[in-house]
Every structure is written in structure tokens, then in C-alpha cells.
C-alpha positions as CSV (number, residue, x, y, z in Angstrom):
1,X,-16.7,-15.2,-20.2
2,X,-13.5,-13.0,-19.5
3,X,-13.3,-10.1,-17.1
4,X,-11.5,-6.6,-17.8
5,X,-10.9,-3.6,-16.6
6,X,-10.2,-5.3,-12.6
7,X,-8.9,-3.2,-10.2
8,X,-6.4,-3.7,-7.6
9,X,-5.7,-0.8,-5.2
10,X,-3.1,0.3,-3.2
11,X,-2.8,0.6,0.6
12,X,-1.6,2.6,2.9
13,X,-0.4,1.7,6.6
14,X,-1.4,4.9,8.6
15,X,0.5,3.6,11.1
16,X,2.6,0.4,11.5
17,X,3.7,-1.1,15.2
18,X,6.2,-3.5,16.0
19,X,4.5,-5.3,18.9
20,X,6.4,-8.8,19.3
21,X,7.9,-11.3,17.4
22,X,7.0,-15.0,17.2
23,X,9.3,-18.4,17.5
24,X,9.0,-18.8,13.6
25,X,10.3,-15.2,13.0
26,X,7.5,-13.7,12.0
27,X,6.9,-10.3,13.3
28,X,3.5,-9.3,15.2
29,X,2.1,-6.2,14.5
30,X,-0.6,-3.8,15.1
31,X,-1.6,-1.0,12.1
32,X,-4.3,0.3,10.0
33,X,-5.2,-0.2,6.9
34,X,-7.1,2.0,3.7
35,X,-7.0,1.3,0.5
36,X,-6.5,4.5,-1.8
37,X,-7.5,5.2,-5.7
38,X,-4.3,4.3,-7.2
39,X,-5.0,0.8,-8.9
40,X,-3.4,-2.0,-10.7
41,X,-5.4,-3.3,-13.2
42,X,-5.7,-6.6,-14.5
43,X,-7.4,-8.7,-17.4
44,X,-8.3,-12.6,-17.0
45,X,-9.0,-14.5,-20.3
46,X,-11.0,-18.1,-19.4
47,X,-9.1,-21.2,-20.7
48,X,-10.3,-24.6,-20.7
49,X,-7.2,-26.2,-20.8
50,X,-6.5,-25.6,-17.0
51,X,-3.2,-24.3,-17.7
52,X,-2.5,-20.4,-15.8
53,X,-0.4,-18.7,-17.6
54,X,1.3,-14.7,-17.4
55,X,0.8,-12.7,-20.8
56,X,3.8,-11.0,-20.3
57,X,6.4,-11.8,-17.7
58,X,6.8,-8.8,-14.6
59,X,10.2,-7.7,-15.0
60,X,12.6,-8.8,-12.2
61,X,9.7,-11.8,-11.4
62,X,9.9,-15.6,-11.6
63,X,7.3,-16.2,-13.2
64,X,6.8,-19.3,-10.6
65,X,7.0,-16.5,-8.0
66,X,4.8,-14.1,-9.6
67,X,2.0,-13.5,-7.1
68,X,-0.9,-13.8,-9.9
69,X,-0.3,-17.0,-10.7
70,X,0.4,-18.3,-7.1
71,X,-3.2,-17.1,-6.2
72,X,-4.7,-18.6,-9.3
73,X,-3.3,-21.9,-8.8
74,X,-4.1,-21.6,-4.9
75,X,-7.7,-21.1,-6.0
76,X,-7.5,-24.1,-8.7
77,X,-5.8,-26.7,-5.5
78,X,-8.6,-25.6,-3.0
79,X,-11.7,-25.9,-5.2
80,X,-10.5,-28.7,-7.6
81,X,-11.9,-26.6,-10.9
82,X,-10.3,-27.5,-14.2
83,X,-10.4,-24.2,-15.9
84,X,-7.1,-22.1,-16.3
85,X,-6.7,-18.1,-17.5
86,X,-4.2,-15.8,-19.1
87,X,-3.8,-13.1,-16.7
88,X,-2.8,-9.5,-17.8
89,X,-1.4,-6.9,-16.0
90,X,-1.4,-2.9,-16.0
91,X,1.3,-2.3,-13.7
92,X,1.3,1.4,-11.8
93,X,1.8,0.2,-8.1
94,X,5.3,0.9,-7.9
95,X,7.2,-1.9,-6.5
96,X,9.0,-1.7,-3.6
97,X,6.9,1.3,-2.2
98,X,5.5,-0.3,0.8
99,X,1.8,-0.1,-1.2
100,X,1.0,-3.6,-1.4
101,X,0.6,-3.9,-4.8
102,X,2.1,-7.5,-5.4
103,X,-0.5,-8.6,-2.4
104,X,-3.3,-6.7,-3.7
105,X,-2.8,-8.1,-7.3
106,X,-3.0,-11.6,-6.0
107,X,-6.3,-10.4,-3.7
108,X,-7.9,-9.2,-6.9
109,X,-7.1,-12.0,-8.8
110,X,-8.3,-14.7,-6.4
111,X,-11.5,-12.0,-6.3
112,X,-12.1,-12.2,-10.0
113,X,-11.3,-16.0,-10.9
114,X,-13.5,-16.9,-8.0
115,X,-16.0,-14.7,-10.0
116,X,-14.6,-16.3,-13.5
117,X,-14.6,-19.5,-12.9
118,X,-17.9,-19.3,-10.5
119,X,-16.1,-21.9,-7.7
120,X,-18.6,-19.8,-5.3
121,X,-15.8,-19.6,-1.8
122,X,-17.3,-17.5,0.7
123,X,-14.6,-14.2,1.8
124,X,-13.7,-16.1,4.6
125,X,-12.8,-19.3,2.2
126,X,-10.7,-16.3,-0.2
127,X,-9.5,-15.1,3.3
128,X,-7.9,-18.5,4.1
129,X,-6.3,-18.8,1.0
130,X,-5.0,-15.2,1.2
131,X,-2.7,-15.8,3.7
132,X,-0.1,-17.9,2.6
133,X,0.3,-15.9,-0.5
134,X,1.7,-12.8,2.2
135,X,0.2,-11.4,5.1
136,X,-1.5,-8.2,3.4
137,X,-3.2,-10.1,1.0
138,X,-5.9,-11.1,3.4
139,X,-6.7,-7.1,4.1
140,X,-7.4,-6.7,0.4
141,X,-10.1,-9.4,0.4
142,X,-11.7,-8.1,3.8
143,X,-12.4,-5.2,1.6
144,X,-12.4,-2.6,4.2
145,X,-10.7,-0.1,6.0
146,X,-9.1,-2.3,9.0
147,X,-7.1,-2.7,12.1
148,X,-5.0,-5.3,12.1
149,X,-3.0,-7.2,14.5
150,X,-1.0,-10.5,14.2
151,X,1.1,-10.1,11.0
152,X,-1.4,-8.7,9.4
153,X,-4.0,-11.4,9.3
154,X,-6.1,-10.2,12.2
155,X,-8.7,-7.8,10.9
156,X,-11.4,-5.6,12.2
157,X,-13.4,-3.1,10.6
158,X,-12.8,0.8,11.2
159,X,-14.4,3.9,9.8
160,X,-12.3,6.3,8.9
161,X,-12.6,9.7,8.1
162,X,-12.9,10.8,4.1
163,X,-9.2,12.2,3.5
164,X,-6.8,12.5,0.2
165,X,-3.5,11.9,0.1
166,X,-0.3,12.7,-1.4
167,X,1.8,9.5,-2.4
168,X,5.6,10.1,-3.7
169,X,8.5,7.8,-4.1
170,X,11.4,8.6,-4.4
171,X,14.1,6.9,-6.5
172,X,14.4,4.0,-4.0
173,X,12.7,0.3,-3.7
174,X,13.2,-1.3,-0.5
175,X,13.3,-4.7,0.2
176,X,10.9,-5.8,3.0
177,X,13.1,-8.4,4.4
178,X,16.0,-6.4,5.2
179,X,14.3,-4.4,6.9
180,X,12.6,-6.8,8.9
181,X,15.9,-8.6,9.3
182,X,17.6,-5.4,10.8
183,X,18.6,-5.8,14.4
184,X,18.0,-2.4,15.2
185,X,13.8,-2.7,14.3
186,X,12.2,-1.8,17.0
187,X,10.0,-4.9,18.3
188,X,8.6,-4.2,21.6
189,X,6.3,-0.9,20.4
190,X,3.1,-1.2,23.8
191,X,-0.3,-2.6,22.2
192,X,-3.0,-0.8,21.7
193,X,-7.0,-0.9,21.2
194,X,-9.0,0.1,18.2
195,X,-10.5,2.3,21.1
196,X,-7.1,3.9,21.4
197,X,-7.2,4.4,17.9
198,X,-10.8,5.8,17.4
199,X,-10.6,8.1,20.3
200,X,-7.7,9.9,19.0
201,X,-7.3,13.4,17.2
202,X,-6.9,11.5,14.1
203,X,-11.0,11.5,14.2
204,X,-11.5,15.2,14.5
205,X,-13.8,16.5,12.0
206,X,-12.5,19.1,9.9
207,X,-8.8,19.6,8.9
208,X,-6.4,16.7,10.0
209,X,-4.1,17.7,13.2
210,X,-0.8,17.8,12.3
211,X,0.4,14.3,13.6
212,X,-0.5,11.2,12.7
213,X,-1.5,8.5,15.4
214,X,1.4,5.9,16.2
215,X,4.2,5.7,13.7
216,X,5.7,3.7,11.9
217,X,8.2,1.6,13.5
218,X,10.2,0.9,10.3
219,X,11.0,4.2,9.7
220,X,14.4,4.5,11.1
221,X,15.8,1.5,9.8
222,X,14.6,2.4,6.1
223,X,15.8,6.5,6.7
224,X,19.5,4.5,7.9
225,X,19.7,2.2,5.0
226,X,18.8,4.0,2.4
227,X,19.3,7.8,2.5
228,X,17.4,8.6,-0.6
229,X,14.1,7.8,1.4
230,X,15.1,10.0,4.6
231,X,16.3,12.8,2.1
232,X,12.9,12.9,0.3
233,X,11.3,13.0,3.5
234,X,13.0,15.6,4.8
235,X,12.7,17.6,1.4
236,X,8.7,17.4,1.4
237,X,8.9,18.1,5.1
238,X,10.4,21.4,4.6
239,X,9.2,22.5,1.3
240,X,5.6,21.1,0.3
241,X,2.2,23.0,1.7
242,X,0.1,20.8,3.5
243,X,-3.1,23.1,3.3
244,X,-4.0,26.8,3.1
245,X,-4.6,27.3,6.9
246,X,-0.9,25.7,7.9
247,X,1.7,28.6,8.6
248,X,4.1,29.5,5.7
249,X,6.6,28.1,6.8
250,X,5.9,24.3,7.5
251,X,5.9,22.0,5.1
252,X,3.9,18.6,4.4
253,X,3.5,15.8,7.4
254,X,4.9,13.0,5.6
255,X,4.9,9.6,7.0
256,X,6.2,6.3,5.6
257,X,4.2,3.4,4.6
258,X,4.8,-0.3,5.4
259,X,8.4,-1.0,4.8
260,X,8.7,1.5,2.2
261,X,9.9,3.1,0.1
262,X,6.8,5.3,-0.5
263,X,6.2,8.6,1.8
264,X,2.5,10.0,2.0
265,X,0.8,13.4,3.4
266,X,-2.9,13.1,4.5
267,X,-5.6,16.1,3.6
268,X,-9.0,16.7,4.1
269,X,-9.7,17.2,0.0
270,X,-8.4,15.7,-3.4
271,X,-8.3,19.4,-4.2
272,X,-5.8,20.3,-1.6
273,X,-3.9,17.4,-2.5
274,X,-3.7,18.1,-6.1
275,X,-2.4,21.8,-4.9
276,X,0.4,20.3,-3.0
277,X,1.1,17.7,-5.9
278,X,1.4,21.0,-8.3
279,X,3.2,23.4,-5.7
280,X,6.1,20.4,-5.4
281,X,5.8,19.5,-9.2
282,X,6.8,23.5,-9.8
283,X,9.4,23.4,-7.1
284,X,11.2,21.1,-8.4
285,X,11.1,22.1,-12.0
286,X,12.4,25.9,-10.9
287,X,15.3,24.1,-9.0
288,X,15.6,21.3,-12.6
289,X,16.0,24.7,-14.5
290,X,18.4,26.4,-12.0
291,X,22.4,26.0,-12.9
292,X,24.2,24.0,-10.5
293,X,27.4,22.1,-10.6
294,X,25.7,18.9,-8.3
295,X,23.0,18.3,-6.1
296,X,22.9,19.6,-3.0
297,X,21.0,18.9,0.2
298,X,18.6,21.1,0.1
299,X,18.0,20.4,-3.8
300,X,14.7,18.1,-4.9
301,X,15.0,14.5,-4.8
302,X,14.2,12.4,-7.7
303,X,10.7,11.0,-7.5
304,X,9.4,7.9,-9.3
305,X,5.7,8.6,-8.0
306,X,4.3,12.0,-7.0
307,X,0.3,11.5,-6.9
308,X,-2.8,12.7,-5.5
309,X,-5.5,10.4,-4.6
310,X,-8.2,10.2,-2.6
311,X,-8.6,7.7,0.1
312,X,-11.5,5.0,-0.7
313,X,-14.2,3.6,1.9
314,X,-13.9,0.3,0.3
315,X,-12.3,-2.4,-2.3
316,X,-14.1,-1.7,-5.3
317,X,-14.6,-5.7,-5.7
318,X,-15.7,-6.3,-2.1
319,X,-19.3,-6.7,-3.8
320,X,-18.2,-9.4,-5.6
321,X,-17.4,-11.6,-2.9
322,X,-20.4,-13.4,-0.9
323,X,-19.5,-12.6,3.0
């Protein structure tokens, strides 16, 4: 038996705090997750000889690093199996956007060998071995929209409202440890509750209010270190149309998520999304087309990612895990 065609979404962090930091180093932090429709996918060939291999290397990826194999192997060591698999990937997660697409890829494939192999570990088994792999990986097996507190590993359920979203990068990747290495990061952001969270205009039916809830406490150090984020953000601030009931003259709400480098604007349809994706895309091929000596301020960035997708009430593989 092999298994095809196995997604592994992105996430966003619709809003990401700083709250303390441990003895160890590690940061604590309160946010919430919610996975969106744009997917890795991956393909998992049974072997018999045990041995996990990649079918193609990731470029810029030890292979002994490669996240894949780490969960594989992690799922071999806990449950003793002898089988092995060749694992393919369909990259479109950009790396280095702050979308979790390294930590969902190893989520999905600890998911799917689990399923492969049929070693039978309950979520909270997959949940355990999550965690040393990276401290979003856990979220992606929990398979729902969560709050989360600790580093990451502390998860509760939330509904959220059905939204889209527009996802750009621009032509940046950020390292997550420098950022998290920067003295300036603010580390002291005051706790919340989910209660905080659920009771807070973010929740009003109908069109999203122009704010988010929280922030993102990584924000300024990214926007300081690398100006190609902060510039794209401030070019979709100004110039993109968030919705048809917004005033002329304002442009999308953008926010950052995780560490970056990835920018997002929330709306309350995939069609309004896909407007804004097009009203940008045309912007910036009017100013592409316009005869200028260099770039300016106030011309378009350079985007690696501009998509519309809509948000997703679940993993698509939480099914396959027994809770």
C-alpha cells in the first residue's frame, strides 16, 4: 500500500505574543492558530527494508535535517516497526514565510506513515512525538483551529469565524532564530484568556473590523532587519482594497505571520480575496510596464507569493488520526 496525493497545509498565526521566556531559552508564547488551503503535498512509497529515504533532496536541506525524515524515523524509534518509505515532496509552502510548512510536512508525514505502516498511536501519542521535531508541529496534528500558549505546545480548540485571506511574500526569507535571538523582541507582551480572545471584535459577524486582535510581537524586529518585508507591508497597506465597503483610499490590513517573512490580509470571502489578489497583480504590472530609471519607494515590491485562499475549519487529515 502507498499513499498519494497528502496534504500538508499552511498556517497562519493571527496573532503572535511574546509572554516570557524560560531558563532553557525558549520563548513562551500565546497566539492562534488556522490552517489555510495552501498545501504541501506529499507521496510515501512502503519499503520493507526499513530504510527512509528522500526522493529528491530539498534544496538548502541536510538531508539528516530534513524534517520528513526526522518524523519518519521518530515514528520508526517509538513504535519499533521495521518498515521504511520513500517520501516525495511537492513543495509550494514558501520557506522562510513564517507558514509552517517545514513543521506541517513533518505533521503530515507522521499522520500518513502512522496510517501506512498501521503502528495505530492515538493523536496524543503523534502529539508527543510532534514536539521535539519544532514547536508547531504539534498544532498540525491537533488538527484544529487553536490557541496556543507555552511555545506553542499548549493547545486548545477555538472556532473561528469562516474568512479568506490574502497571503504574499515578498522577496525575503527570514530566519526564525535571529529573530528570536534579537535583543530588542519584545518578551514581556501581558497574558491573555481565550475569553479575551473570543469576546473580541474579531468575532463580529459580517465584515472583519479593521484591526486584528493582538499583534504580532515579531513584527518590528523583522520590519528592522530586513526592509524588504516592512516595504511590502507598507506597499499593500497603501495600495491594495481590502473590500468594496472600505473607503477609497485605505488599503489592505496586513499583518505578519510567525517570524515571517509572509504578510496576510483577512476577508470575509474567497471572492473578495481573489479581487484584491487581481487589483494588486494589475498594479504592479501597470507600474512593471511604466519607464523608470530605478525603484522607488512608492514602486511595487517583488513578491515570491501573492495568493488567495480561504481559511479551513480543519486539517484535512485530522480524520485519520484516532483521538
Amino acid at each position: 500500500m502507498n499513499l498519494y496525493d497528502v496534504p500538508a497545509p499552511a498556517k497562519l498565526n493571527l496573532f503572535l505574543h511574546v509572554v516570557g521566556r524560560r531558563a532553557d531559552g525558549y520563548h513562551l508564547l500565546q497566539t492562534v492558530f488556522r490552517f489555510i488551503d495552501l498545501a504541501d503535498t506529499l507521496h510515501f512509497t512502503a519499503r520493507a527494508d526499513g530504510r527512509i529515504e528522500r526522493d529528491q533532496p530539498l534544496a538548502g536541506v541536510d538531508p539528516e535535517q530534513d524534517l520528513t525524515v526526522r518524523a519518519a524515523r521518530a515514528l520508526q524509534a517509538a513504535t519499533g516497526t521495521r518498515q521504511g518509505a520513500t517520501i516525495a515532496l511537492e513543495k509550494r509552502i514558501p520557506m522562510g514565510g513564517g507558514l509552517g510548512g517545514g513543521s506541517s510536512d513533518a505533521a503530515s508525514t507522521l499522520i500518513a506513515l502512522n496510517r501506512l505502516w498501521g503502528t495505530g498511536l492515538s493523536r496524543a501519542e503523534l502529539m508527543r512525538l510532534a514536539l521535539p521535531l519544532g514547536a508547531d508541529v504539534p498544532v498540525f496534528v491537533f488538527g484544529q483551529s487553536a490557541f496556543a500558549e507555552g511555545v506553542g505546545e499548549a493547545l486548545s480548540a477555538v472556532p473561528l469565524p469562516s474568512r479568506a485571506y490574502l497571503v504574499a511574500q515578498p522577496d525575503a526569507s527570514v530566519p526564525t532564530p535571529v529573530v528570536f535571538s534579537d535583543p530588542d523582541l519584545t518578551r514581556d507582551t501581558k497574558l491573555i484568556t481565550i475569553a479575551d480572545f473570543l469576546a473580541s471584535p474579531y468575532f463580529h459577524r459580517g465584515q472583519p473590523s479593521r484591526g486584528y486582535f493582538g499583534r504580532n510581537d515579531l513584527e518590528p524586529v523583522v520590519y528592522r532587519r530586513f526592509p524588504e518585508v516592512s516595504r511590502a507591508a507598507r506597499w499593500l497597506s497603501g495600495t491594495g482594497r481590502a473590500s468594496e465597503n472600505q473607503e477609497k483610499d485605505r488599503g489592505l490590513d496586513v499583518r505578519m505571520s510567525g517570524s515571517g517573512a509572509c504578510l496576510f490580509a483577512e476577508f470575509d470571502s474567497i471572492e473578495k480575496a481573489i479581487l484584491a489578489q487581481r487589483e494588486i497583480a494589475a498594479t504592479m504590472r501597470v507600474a512593471g510596464s511604466a519607464s523608470t530609471s530605478q525603484a522607488t519607494q512608492e514602486s511595487p515590491p517583488r513578491f515570491r507569493l501573492l495568493q488567495a485562499c480561504p481559511g479551513l475549519t480543519e486539517h484535512p487529515l485530522r480524520h485519520w488520526i484516532a483521538s
